[in-house]
Steps between C-alpha positions, in 0.01 A plus 500: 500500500330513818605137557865552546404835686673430818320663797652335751839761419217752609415320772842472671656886437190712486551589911847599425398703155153681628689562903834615437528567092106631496602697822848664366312632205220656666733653769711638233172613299410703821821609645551604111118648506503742802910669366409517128134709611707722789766581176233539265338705674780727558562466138138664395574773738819592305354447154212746603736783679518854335827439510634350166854395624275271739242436221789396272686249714153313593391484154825376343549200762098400468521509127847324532437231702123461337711463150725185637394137569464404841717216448786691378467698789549247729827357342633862492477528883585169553812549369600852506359582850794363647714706356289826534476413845888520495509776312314710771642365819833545316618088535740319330285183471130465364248521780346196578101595446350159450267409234163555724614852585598580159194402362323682810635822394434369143117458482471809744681752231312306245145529590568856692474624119153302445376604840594853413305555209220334675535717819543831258189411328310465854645851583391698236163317521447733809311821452767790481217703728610218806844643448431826508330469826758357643708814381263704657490408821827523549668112391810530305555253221599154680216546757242595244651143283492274845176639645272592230654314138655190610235332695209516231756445233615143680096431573473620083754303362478159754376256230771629235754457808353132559512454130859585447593303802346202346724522227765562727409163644571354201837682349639365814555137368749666282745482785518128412764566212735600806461167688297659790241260692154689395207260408620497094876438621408223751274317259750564246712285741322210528364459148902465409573271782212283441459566144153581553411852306190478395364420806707765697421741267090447470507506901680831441271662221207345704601660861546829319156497330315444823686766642471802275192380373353565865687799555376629206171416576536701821659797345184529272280477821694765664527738191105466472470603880740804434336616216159434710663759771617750249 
């Protein structure tokens, strides 16, 4: 097998995969990253207010969108974002939204529901005594959350964060099915042009072991230093 292995396809498209396919993902991974944790943030708040008209709206989209595949997701915005879009601006015609911007707003909806329940957990992981502090010394609600929760809830829950972003890292080669240029989609490419995929694919599977293998490697590092600090 490892005879008619043909390296030298490797050789000759592995600039253009790892500098502008490689790149694409992981600026789509971190664009997608910093939007779903600002939402899903947002989202624990809601799902922990007294109020239950707030509660119930957060709860019912995180256990909605936590109860569809990803990939699903994707062709649903793909396609019908368009027309939403022209439904709100009141158009005739479908807006034009692009496949990277639809699956943008995609993966950040998406994970906001995984980051949420993350984030939620981090809150509550707070002493309610910190809170009531804050109460007492005169913070309303959002100031006691942005001064006194939020920051050791983000230093709590970093290495889940990490963790989930990993996986976020890979769910993004599912943009592939729609034809866009990540690393999957551009070795998808050349395997079918050159009729190499087994080679294409095993430089794929290979370049994502190395790199969430040492990420993951980190994240343990860094959740042993938290707990170390705790």
């Amino acid at each position: 097998m490892l005879g008619s292995f043909d390296f030298d396809v490797i050789q000759r498209t592995w600039q253009h995969l790892i500098f502008e396919g490689l790149l694409f993902t992981v600026k789509l991974t971190l664009v997608a990253m910093l939007g779903g944790i600002i939402l899903g943030t947002v989202l624990a708040m809601m799902r922990l207010s007294s109020n239950r008209l707030i509660s119930f709206v957060a709860t019912t989209y995180v256990n909605l969108i936590r109860s569809v595949p990803l990939l699903l997701v994707i062709f649903w915005f793909y396609f019908l974002a368009p027309y939403i879009g022209a439904w709100i601006i009141g158009a005739h015609e479908p807006v034009q939204v692009g496949a990277f911007s639809s699956c943008l707003i995609t993966f950040i909806l998406f994970e906001a529901a995984y980051y949420c329940e993350i984030m939620r957990s981090g809150i509550q992981s707070i002493p309610r005594g910190q809170i009531s502090a804050g109460y007492a010394i005169g913070m309303n609600y959002w100031q006691t959350m942005a001064y006194i929760v939020l920051p050791q809830a983000f230093r709590n829950m970093i290495p889940i964060l990490l963790t989930q972003t990993i996986v976020l890292f890979q769910d993004v080669s599912l943009v592939s099915v729609l034809g866009i240029p990540d690393f999957v989609g551009s070795a998808n490419a050349v395997a079918h042009r050159d009729g190499r995929l087994v080679e294409m694919y095993t430089f794929v599977a290979v370049i994502y072991f190395i790199l969430c293998f040492s990420l993951s490697s980190l994240v343990k590092k860094l959740q042993q230093k938290v707990a170390i600090i705790r």
